[in-house]
Each structure stands twice: as C-alpha cells, then as structure tokens.
C-alpha positions in Angstrom: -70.2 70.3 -63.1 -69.4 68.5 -60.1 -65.3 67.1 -59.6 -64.4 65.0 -57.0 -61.9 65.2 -55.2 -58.6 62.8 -55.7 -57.0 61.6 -52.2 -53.6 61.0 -54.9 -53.2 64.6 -55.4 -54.4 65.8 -51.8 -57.1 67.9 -52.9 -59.0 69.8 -49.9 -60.9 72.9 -51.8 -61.2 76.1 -50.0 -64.6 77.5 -49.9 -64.4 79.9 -47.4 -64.6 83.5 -48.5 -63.2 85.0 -45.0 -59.9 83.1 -45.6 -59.6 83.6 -49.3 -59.6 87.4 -48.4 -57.5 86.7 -45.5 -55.2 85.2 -48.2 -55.5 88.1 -50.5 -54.6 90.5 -48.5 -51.7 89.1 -46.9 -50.0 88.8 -50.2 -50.1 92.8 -50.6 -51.4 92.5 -54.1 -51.1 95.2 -56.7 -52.3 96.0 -60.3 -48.9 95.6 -61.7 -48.1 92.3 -59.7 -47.2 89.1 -61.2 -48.9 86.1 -59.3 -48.1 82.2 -59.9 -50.4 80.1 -58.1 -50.1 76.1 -57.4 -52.9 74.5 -57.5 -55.9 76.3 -58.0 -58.2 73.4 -58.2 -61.6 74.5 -58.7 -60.7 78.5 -59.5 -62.4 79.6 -55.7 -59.1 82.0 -55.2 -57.9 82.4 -58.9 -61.0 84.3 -59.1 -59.7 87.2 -56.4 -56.6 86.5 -57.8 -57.1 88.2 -61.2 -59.1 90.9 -59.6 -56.5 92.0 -57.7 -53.3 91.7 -59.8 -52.3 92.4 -63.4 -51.6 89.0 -65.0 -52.2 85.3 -63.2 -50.1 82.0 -64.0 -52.0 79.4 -62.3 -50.6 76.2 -62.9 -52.6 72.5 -61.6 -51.5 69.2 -62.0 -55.1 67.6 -62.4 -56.0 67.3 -66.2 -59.8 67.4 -65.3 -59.7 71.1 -63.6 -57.5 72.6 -65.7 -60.5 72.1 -68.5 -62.9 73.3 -65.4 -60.3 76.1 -65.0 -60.0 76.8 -69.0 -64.4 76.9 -69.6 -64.7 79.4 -66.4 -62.2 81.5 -67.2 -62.5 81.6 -70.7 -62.8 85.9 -71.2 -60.4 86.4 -68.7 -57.2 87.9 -70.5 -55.1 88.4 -67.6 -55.3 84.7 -66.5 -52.9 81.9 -68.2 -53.7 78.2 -67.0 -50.8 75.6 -67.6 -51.1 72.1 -66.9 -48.2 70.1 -65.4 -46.7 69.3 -62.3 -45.1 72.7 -60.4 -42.1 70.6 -58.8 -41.1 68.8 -62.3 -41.3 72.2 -64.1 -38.4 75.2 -65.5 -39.7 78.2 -63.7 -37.8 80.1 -66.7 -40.1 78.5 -69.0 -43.0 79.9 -67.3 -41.9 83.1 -66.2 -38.9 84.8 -67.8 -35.8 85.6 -65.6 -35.8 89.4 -65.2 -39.7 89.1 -63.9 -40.9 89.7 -60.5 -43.3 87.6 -59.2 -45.0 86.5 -55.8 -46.5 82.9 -55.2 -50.4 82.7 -54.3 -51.2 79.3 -52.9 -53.5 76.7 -51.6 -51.0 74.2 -51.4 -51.2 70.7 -51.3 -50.2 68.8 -47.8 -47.9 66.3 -49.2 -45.9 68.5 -51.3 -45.8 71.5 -49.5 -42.7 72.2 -48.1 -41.1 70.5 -51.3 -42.6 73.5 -53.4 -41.7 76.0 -50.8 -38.2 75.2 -51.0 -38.1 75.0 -54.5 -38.9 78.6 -54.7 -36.8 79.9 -51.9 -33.3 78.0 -53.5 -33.9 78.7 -57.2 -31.9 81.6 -58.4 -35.1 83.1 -59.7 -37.0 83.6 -56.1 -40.1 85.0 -55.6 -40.3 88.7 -53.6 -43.0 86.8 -51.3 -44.9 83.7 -50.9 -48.3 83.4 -49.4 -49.7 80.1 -49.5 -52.1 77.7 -47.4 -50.2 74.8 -45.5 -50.9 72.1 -42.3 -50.8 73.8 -39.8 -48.4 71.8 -38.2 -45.9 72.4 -41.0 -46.5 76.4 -40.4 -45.4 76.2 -36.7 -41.9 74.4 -37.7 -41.6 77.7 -40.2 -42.0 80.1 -37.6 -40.1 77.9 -34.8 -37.7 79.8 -33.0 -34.5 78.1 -31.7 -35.7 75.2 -28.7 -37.7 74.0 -31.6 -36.0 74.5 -35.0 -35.8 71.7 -37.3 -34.4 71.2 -41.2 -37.4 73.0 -42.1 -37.2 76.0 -40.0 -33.7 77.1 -40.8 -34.3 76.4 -44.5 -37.2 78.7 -44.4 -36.0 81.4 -42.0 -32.5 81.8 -44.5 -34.2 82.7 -47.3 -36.8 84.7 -45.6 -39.2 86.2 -42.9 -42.2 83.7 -42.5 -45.1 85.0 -40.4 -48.6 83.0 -39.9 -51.1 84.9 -40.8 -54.5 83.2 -40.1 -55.2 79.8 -38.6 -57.7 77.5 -41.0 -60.0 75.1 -39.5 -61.1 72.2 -41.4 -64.5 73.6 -41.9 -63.0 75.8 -44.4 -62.6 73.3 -47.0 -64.4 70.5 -49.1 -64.0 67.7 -48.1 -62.8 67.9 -44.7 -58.7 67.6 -44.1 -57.8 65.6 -40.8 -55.6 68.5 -39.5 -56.1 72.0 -39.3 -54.4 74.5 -42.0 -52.5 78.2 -41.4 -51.9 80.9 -44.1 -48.2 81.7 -44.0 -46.8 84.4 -45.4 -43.0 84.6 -46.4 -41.1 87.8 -47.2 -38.3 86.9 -49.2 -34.8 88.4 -48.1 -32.5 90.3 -50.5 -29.6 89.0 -49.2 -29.0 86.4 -46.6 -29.5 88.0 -43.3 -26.8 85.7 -41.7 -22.9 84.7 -43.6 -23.1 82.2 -46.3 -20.1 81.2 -48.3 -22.0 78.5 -50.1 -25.4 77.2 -49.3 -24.6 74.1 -50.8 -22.0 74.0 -47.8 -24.1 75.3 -45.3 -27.0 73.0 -46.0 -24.5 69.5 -45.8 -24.0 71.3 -42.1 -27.6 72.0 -41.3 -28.4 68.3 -42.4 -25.3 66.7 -40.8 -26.3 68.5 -37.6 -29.7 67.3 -37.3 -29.1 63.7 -38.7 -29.7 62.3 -34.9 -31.5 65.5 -33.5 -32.1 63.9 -30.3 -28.2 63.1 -29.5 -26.0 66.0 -28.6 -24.0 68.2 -31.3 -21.3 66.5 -31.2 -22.4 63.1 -31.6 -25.2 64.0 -34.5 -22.3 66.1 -36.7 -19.5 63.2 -35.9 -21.9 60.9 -37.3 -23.8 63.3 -40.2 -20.0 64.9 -41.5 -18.7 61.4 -40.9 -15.6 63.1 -38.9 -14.4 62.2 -35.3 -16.5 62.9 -32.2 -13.0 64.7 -31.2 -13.4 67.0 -34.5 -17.1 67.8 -33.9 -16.5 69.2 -30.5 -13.3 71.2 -31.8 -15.3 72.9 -34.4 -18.0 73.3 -31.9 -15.5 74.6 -29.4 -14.3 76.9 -31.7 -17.7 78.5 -32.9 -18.2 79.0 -29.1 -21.2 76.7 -29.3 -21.3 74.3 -26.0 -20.9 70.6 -27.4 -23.6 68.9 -25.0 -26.5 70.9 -26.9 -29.2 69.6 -29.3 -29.4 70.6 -33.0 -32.6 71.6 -32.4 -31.2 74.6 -30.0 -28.8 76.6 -33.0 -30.0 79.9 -34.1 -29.5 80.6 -37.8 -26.5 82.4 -36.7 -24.7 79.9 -35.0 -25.6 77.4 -37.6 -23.7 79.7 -40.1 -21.0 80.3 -37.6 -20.3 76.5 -38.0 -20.9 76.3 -41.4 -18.1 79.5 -42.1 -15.5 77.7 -39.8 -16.1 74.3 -41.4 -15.4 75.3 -44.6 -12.5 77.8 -43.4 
C-alpha cells in the first residue's frame, strides 16, 4: 500500500540500507536493550530495530502508518506501536522509571532538537541517543567554542555528541532540501562541568546569547536585565574578558558564570 508523504509532519523516509546499518550500529545495540524510536514512518529501521534488541517502543504521530506499522508487524512480539505525538507525551507512561532505555531515530527536521532536549532534561534520560537530524543542526551539536550556540551547550551538558555518518538526500523518499547526519549522543552520568541548578544555569546560557553578535557584557546586561556595570563585574570575576562573544564560552566558563551568579 502506497502512503504519501505529509509536508505537515516533515516526512522524508529513509530507504537506504547502508545508513540504516550505519544507524544500527552506532547505537551499540544489545539483546537485552530497550529501544524507543520517534517516528518510524514506514517501519524501514523498526525492522533492524527488533532484530537487534529485546523489546521496541516505536511511537508515530501519523494515524495512517501506525495502521501500516500495526499490519506489518503484526507477529512481532517484541515490538509495541503507540500512536501520539512524542513531545506532548509522559515518558513514564510509556516506559516505567527504573528502565533503561536508548532512543533510535529518524527524526523529523522541524522538531528535532525539541525532542532531543526533551530527552536530555527529563529526569528519566536515556543512556544514549542515536537519531537522524539536518545536517546543519548536527554541526551546532558538535560545535566547539568559536561557534557554540544555545544548542550546542544544551547538548554538550548532558552529553558527548559525535556525528557519525553524513546523509545525502538520495537516501530518502522524497528528496529533503538539505543534507542529513547520524548523531550519536552518549549520555553523561553526571554533569561533567558544576551545576547548582540547571534551571539557573540555562536563564544564564539564554541571557548570554540573547544578542550573540554584541559583546558579553552588553548581551547579559540586556538578557539578565542587570547593568552593563554588573555584567562586566561578574564577568571580571569569572576571569572571562568582557569584550568577547557568547558564542566564544566553553561549557566551563559558562558554568563558571552561572556558579558566581547564583553565589
């Protein structure tokens, strides 16, 4: 039965065996291994999916594949399809609390980062996530400071993202405008860097890059709503020269300012 595609839900389906086992094999399955993967559209990587692992959540928004998904899949007894929307959903209601888990996914390009930071700051994280983005979005995961952004540091304090494969458009069906990357991220235990509340630290982080293209001091006068004069104390003090860009900060001197701020 032939589905096309909906533009509304951003659905680009991977065909392309070479990156599905790219994909597979990147996320370090075992047999024990719980797997929740967004989106699996048309079933192309749920079907390595429950080869490789011992039980399958698979959860799609789109009413029409989930009955595709329920007909192919039918005898499989390791594979649970749920229908709803990932980013309105209680992960607890899918997957109990004391579970470990690791998120498998071809993700859509509008939500994606949404759902990947929805994972990384709910108390019930995933140990890794391996999931297909824009390739563009990949390189702000990996950025390194010169090039950071919101993104990067909200990634890179939760975890170690690595890209694992560049994805041409030829890969899917139909075509995307832009060309994909499978990005693995290994989550962390514990915050690699201080955090005395990430609530906190995230006001700071978004304060900071409110005008990214002014200098520090300017950009957290106007994103904390304190004084220019303020800023460049706290700056100052965190041994971080006023005059640079948000962009600039490693994750360490971004929690440096965050700890002082709150101290």
């Amino acid at each position: 039965m032939r589905i096309p595609s909906k533009k509304s839900l951003g659905q680009h389906f991977l065909f392309d065996t070479k990156i599905r086992d790219s994909i597979i094999k990147a996320a370090q399955l075992k047999s024990h291994d719980l797997v929740l993967e967004v989106g699996p559209g048309k079933g192309f990587l749920t079907k390595e999916l429950i080869k490789n692992c011992g039980e399958v959540i698979a959860v799609e928004i789109d009413d029409r594949l989930v009955e595709v998904l329920q007909q192919l899949y039918s005898t499989s007894t390791n594979l649970k399809i749920v229908s709803g929307d990932v980013r309105y959903m209680d992960l607890n209601d899918l997957i109990s609390e004391d579970t470990k888990y690791k998120v498998v996914a071809n993700l859509p390009y509008y939500a994606a980062s949404r759902i990947i930071r929805q994972f990384l700051e709910i108390e019930h994280k995933p140990s890794s996530l391996t999931v297909m983005v824009q390739l563009e979005v990949a390189n702000q995961m990996i950025a390194s400071p010169g090039q950071m952004g919101m993104l990067s540091v909200a990634i890179q304090l939760y975890g170690n993202p690595k890209i694992v494969k560049k994805v041409s458009p030829s890969s899917f069906k139909p075509k995307p405008k832009v060309s994909s990357a499978v990005v693995n991220i290994q989550i962390y235990q514990k915050f690699e860097v201080e955090i005395l509340s990430e609530k906190h630290f995230f006001e700071v982080v978004r304060g900071g890059f409110s005008a990214p293209r002014k200098q520090l001091r300017n950009s957290l006068s106007k994103g904390l709503n304190i004084t220019p004069q303020n800023a460049e104390k706290y700056l100052e003090k965190c041994e971080i020269d006023p005059s640079r860009r948000p962009q600039t900060l490693s994750l360490k001197e971004w929690s440096k300012l965050h700890v002082n701020l709150m101290s």
